[in-house]
Structures are given as structure tokens and as C-alpha cells.
C-alpha positions in Angstrom: 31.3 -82.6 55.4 29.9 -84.2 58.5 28.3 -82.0 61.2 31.5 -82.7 63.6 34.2 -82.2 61.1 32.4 -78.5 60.1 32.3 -77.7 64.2 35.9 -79.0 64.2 37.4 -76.7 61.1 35.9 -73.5 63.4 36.8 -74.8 66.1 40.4 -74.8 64.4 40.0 -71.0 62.7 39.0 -69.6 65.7 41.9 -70.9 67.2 44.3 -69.6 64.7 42.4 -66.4 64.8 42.6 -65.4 68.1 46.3 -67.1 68.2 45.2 -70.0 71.0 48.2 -72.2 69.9 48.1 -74.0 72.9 44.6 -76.2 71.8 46.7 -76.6 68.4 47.6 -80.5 70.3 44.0 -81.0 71.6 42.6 -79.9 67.8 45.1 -82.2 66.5 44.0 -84.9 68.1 40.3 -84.7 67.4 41.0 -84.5 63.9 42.9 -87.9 64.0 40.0 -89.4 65.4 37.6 -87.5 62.7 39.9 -90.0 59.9 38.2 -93.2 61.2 41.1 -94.6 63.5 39.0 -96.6 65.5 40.9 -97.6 68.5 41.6 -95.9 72.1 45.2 -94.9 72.8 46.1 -96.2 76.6 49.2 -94.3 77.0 51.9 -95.2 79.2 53.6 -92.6 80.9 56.4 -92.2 83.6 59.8 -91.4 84.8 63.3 -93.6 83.2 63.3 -96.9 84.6 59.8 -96.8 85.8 58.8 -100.2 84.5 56.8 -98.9 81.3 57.9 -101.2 78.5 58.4 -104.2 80.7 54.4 -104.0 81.7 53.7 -103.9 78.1 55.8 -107.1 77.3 53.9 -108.3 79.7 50.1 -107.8 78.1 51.9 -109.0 75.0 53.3 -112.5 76.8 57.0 -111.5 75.6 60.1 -109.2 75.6 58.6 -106.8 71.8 60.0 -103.4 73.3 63.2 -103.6 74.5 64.7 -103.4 78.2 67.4 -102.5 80.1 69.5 -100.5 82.2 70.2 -97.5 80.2 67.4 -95.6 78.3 65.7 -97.0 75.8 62.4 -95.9 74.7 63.3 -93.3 72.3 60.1 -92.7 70.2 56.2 -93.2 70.7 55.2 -96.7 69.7 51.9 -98.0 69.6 50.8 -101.7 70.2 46.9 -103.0 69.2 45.0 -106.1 68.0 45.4 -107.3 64.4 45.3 -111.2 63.6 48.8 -111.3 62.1 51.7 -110.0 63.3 53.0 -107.1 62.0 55.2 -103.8 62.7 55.3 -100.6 60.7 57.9 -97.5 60.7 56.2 -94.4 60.3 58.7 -91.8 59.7 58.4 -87.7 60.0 58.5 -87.2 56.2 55.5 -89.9 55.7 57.3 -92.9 54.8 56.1 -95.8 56.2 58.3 -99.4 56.1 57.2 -102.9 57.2 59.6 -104.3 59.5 59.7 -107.6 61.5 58.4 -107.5 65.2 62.1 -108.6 66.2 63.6 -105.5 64.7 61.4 -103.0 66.4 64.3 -101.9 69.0 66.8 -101.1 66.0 64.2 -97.7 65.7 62.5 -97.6 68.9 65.6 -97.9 71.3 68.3 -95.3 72.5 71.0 -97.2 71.6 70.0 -98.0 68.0 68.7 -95.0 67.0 69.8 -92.4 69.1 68.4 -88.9 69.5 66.5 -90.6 66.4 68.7 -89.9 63.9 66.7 -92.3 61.8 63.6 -89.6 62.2 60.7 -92.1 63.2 57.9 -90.3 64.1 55.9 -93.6 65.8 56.4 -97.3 65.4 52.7 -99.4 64.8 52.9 -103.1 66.2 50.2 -105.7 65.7 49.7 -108.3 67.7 47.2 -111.3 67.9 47.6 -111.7 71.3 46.0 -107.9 72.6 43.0 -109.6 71.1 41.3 -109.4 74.6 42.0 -106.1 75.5 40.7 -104.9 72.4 39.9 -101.4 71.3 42.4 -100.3 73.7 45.9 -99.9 71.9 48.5 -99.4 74.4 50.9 -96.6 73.4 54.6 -96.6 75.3 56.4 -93.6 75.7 59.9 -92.5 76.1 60.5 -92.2 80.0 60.5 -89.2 81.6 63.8 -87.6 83.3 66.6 -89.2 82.0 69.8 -87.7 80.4 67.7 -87.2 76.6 66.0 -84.3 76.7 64.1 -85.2 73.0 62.9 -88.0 75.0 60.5 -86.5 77.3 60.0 -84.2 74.6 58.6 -86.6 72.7 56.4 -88.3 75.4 54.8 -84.6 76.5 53.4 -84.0 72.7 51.8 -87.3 72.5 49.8 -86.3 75.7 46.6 -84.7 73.7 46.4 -87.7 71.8 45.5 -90.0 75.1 42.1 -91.3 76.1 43.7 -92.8 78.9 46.6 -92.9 80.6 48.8 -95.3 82.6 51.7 -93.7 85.1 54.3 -96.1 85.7 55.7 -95.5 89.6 58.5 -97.2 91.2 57.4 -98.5 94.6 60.7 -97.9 95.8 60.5 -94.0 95.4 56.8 -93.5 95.0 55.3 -89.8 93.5 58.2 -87.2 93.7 57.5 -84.3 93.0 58.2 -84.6 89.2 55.5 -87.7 89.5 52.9 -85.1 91.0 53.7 -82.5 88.0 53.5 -85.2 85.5 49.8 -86.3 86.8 48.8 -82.4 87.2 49.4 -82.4 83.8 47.7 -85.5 82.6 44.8 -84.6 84.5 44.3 -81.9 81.8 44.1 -84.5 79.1 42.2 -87.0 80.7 40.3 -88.2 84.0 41.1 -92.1 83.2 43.7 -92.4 85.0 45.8 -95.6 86.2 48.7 -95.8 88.9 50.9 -98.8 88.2 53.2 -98.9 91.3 56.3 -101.7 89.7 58.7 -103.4 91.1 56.5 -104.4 94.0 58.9 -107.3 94.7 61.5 -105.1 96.0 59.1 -104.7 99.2 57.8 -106.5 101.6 53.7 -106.6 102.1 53.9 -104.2 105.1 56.1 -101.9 103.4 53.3 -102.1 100.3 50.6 -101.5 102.3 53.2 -98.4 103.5 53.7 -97.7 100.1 50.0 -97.1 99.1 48.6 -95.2 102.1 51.5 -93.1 101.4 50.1 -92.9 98.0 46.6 -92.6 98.5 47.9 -89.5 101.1 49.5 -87.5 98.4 46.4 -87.9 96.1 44.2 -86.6 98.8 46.3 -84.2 100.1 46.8 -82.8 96.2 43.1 -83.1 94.9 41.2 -84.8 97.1 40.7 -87.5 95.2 42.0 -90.7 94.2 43.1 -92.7 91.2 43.2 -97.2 90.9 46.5 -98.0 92.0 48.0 -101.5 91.7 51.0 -102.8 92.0 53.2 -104.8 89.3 56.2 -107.3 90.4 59.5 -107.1 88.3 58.6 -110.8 87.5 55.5 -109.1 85.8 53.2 -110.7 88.2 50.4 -107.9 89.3 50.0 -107.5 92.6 46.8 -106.6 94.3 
């Protein structure tokens, strides 16, 4: 047993010793890393209809997670590098099922699996064109807030698992209050973290420069710090 997987099983008994079940997520993710996985989950995190998948579709160069109007994004699913194409189901009792890339939104979506009946516990895409942004696997969640309360449930446990984190915020109704909770908690998990402002289309370039002094104004005020920000178009055109 190496060195870190002994400090990591006393970590883990001391834990369940003195009853710490809160670190049971952060202990659980160390000892998925400790089985080889060799990439670093980029998570994407932020309220319904923030923009989340679209962005993704965008790093990919087409429409693999589904959008639209109504929730979608019903379970975690991961996107990295691999030289061929290919999407796998991983379901809660430890099935696994090869589907193809077109059929991901019949387990990832809302409307085709909802309140996922099916019992998918992640869906694993492979793509060769994330070959650039290699190690980083990009891992969309379920939005925040909406009417599917398994939903957010969903996107809070996969928080100890991030390395870093991406928070999807509408320009139009930047960092509410449930935005500022949601980064209060991700700052727990991780310091790497990335505003994405979307739908910075919808405004004009003095109401941006509005909209991220604003910003910048709530971060201060609320650690006295500050996070990259940078705005995304609807179009998926990044905005500076």
C-alpha cells in the first residue's frame, strides 16, 4: 500500500471514529483520484437556464448535451479527450452501457429520463476534439433552482469531487443572492474559480461594463477578493 493510500485509510477511520461524516465527500473524492483517474474535473456549476451546457457545446464545436427552455440537465456528465468518440452510461448499481454520442440526452435530459427513473449515476463522453484542453475534463451539472429538487441535489454532491469550478451567471440578473451562496460554498472546495457571465448579447457594451463593476463590487464587498470573469454571447462567441 503506497504511503498516500495508508495516510488516506486513517484519514478515513478517524473520520468514522469520531463520526466527522461531513469529510465523508472530500475522503471520497481523494480516493478516486488514489485509483489512477488521471484527469482534472472542471465542473460547471450554476442556476436553470444559466448557459451551462450551451458553453460546453461550445468547447466541443456542437449541440452533445442537450438545450432548451425547460430543464434539462438531469444527472452529472463528464466530457474529456479520447481519440474516438465514445459515450458510456454508468448506472448506480455499476452497470455500465456504450451508447452513441447522439443518444446521450435520452439519459442525461429531464424530459427523457425524468427524476432519473433510469438510475444513471454519470454519463462519460469522449471526444477528439477537447484534445487541446487536455487534462481538463469538463463536468456539467444539473442547474441549480429549478422546479427538480433531485437536480440540485445531484449537482451539490459532485461538489468534493471538483478541482475547479466554472459558475455559469446570466448577465441579465447577475449574482443573487442564491449565486453568492452557491460560490460561498464552492469556495470550500476549491480556490480555482471561473465566472462565466452568458448571454452577454442581451446587453449593450456600456451595460457590460455595468454588469462587471457590479460584479467585481459584490466580490469585494463579500471577500475582498476577486475571481476571472468573462463574458459568453448566446451565439457562443466569448466576449472579453
Amino acid at each position: 500500500m503506497s504511503d498516500f493510500a495508508s495516510m488516506l485509510n486513517r484519514v478515513a477511520g478517524l473520520a468514522k471514529e469520531f463520526k466527522l461524516a461531513n469529510l465523508r465527500p472530500q475522503i471520497a473524492a481523494c480516493e478516486d483520484l488514489a485509483q489512477g483517474h488521471d484527469g482534472i474535473d472542471v465542473a460547471v456549476f450554476g442556476r436553470f437556464k444559466a448557459g451551462k451546457s450551451s458553453f460546453l457545446n461550445h468547447l466541443v464545436g456542437r449541440d452533445v448535451l442537450p438545450i432548451g427552455v425547460v430543464p434539462l440537465t438531469a444527472v452529472i456528465t463528464r466530457l474529456r479527450f479520447r481519440p474516438m468518440e465514445r459515450a458510456e452510461v454508468c448506472y448506480v448499481d455499476g452497470r455500465a452501457e456504450v451508447i452513441p454520442v447522439k443518444d446521450i440526452r435520452l439519459f442525461v435530459s429531464e424530459n427523457e429520463n425524468h427524476e432519473n427513473q433510469k438510475e444513471v449515476a454519470a454519463v462519460e463522453v469522449e471526444l477528439p476534439a477537447l484534445e487541446g484542453l487536455a487534462p481538463l475534463q469538463f463536468v456539467d451539472t444539473p442547474g441549480l433552482g429549478n422546479a427538480f429538487r433531485h437536480n440540485t441535489e445531484a449537482a451539490m454532491k459532485w461538489l468534493a469531487n471538483v478541482g475547479a469550478a466554472l459558475m455559469a451567471v446570466s448577465s441579465d440578473a447577475p449574482l443573487s443572492e442564491r449565486d453568492l451562496a452557491l460560490l460561498e460554498e464552492l469556495r470550500r472546495y476549491t480556490p480555482r474559480i471561473v465566472l462565466l457571465l452568458t448571454k452577454a448579447d442581451l446587453l449593450t457594451m456600456p451595460q457590460r461594463a455595468e454588469v462587471l463593476a457590479f460584479v467585481r463590487q459584490q466580490l469585494r464587498r463579500k471577500w475582498e477578493t476577486e475571481f476571472p470573469v468573462f463574458f459568453i454571447r448566446s451565439d457562443r462567441k466569448k466576449v472579453h
